[in-house]
MARMI-787231 format. One record per residue (C-alpha): x, y, z. Coordinates in steps of 0.02 Angstrom, whole numbers, padded with zeros to 5 digits, always signed. Layout:
XYZ;...
This chain:
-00814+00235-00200;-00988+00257-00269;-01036+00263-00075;-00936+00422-00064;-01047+00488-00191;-00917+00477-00343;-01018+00424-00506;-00929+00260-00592;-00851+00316-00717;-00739+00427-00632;-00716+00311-00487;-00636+00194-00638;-00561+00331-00690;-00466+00348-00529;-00445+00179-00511;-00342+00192-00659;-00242+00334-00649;-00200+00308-00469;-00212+00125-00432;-00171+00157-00258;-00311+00045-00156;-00275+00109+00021;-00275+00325-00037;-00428+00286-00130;-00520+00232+00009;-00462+00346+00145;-00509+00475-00010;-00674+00432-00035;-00730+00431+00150;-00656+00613+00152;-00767+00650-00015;-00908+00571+00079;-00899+00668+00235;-00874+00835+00152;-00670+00868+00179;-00584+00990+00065;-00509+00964-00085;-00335+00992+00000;-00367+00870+00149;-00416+00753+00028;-00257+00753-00053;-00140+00766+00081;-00232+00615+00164;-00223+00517+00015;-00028+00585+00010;+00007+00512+00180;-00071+00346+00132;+00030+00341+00016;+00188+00368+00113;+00236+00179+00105;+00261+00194-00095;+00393+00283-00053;+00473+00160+00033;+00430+00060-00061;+00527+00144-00203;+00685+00166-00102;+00704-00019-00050;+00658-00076-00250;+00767+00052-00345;+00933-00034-00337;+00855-00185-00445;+00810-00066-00587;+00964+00037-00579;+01007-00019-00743;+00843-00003-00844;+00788+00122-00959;+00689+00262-00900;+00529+00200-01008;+00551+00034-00872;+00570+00131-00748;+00416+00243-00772;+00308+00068-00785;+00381-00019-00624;+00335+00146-00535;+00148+00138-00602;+00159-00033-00547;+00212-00035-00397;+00082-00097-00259;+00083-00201-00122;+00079-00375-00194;+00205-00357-00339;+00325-00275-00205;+00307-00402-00085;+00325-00563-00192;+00469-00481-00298;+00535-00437-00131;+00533-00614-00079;+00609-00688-00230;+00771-00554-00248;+00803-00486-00093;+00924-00597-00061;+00976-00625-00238;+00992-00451-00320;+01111-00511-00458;+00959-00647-00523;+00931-00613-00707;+00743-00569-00731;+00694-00437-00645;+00575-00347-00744;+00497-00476-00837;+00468-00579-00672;+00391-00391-00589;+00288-00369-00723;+00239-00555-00719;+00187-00490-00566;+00101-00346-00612;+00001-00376-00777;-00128-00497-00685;-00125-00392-00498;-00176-00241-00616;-00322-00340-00705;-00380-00414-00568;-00377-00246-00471;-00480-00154-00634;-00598-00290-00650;-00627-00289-00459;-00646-00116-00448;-00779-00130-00593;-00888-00247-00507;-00880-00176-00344;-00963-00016-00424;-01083-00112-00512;-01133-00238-00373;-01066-00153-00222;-01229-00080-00182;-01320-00254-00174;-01196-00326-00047;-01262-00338+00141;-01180-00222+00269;-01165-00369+00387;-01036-00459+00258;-00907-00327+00328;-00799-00338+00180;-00702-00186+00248;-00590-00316+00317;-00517-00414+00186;-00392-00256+00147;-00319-00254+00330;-00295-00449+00321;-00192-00437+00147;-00072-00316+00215;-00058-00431+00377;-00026-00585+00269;+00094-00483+00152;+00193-00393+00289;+00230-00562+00402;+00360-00632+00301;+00460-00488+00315;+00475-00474+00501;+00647-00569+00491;+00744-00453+00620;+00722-00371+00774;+00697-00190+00688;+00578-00245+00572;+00471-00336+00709;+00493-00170+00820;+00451-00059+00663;+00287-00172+00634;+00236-00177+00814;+00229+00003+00852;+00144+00054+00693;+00010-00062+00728;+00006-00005+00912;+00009+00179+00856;-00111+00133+00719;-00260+00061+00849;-00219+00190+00982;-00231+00341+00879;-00384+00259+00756;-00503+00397+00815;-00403+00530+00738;-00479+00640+00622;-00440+00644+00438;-00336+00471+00463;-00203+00563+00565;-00214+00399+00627;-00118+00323+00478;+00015+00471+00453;+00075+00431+00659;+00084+00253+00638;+00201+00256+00500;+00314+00386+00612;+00302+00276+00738;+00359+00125+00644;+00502+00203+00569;+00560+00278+00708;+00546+00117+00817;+00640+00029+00676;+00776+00155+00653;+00812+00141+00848;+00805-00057+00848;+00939-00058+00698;+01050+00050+00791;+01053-00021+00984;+01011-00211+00916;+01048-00231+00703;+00974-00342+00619;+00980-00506+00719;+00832-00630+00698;+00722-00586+00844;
């Protein structure tokens, strides 16, 4: 983030408030490059699109929880938390638990996220280019997102957002991103219609 020219303490600052890995990112290079204020946002907006879905699939476990619980598993809600709750009660949704095992969950992701954020703008700087580090992100969400391909629509859903995702990469403002997810949940809608959800 500091790359993008943002100073540190409002990059933490952002890091906080949004904890949202993925928008920040796609933000800052937008920052960097000189986009507007409104492309930024919509750009981090679309990254964001999977929250969503994220929010949809998750809501019947916390149908029954105050709104104050509510409000904090929606702050909370990121990738890993989702996926390992995911894996534990998706097919036990009546499992006592819930919220203390998300926030289990949560509590160290969100440390380790601040305190990871904090020392990339500290010693981000004094890392070698060649180390590529841009990577590690793209191989989480592979290793997060495998697990879940248990049916023919999911594996179709995957497979054309990551096809749409490459083929439209050189996109501007990460249009790229935005047509991928389309893609995917059109592709998955169509394979749960013409095949369900048999294991592929």
């Amino acid at each position: 983030m500091a790359a993008g020219g943002i100073p540190p303490l409002q990059a933490m600052a952002m890091s906080v408030l949004v904890y949202a890995g993925a928008s920040m990112l796609a933000a800052t290079q937008l920052i960097a490059e000189g986009a507007p204020a409104l492309v930024v946002v919509m750009a981090a907006f679309v990254v964001n699109l999977r929250l969503f879905m994220y929010s949809a699939s998750i809501r019947p476990f916390f149908a029954g929880q105050p709104f104050g619980r509510k409000l904090l598993v929606s702050y909370a809600l990121v990738d890993n938390p989702y996926a390992l709750f995911m894996q534990r009660f998706g097919t036990h949704p009546g499992a006592p638990g819930k919220f203390d095992y998300f926030y289990g969950l949560s509590i160290p992701t969100w440390l380790c996220w601040q305190a990871a954020v904090g020392a990339g703008l500290l010693l981000g700087g004094q890392l070698p280019a060649a180390w590529k580090l841009e990577f590690a992100a793209p191989l989480a969400f592979i290793a997060m997102t495998i697990p879940f391909l248990r049916g023919r629509p999911m594996v179709a859903a995957a497979v054309s957002a990551g096809v749409t995702a490459v083929l439209a990469h050189g996109l501007p403002l990460r249009l790229g991103l935005a047509l991928a997810a389309v893609a995917g949940i059109a592709a998955g809608m169509l394979a749960e219609k013409h095949l369900g959800a048999r294991p592929g």
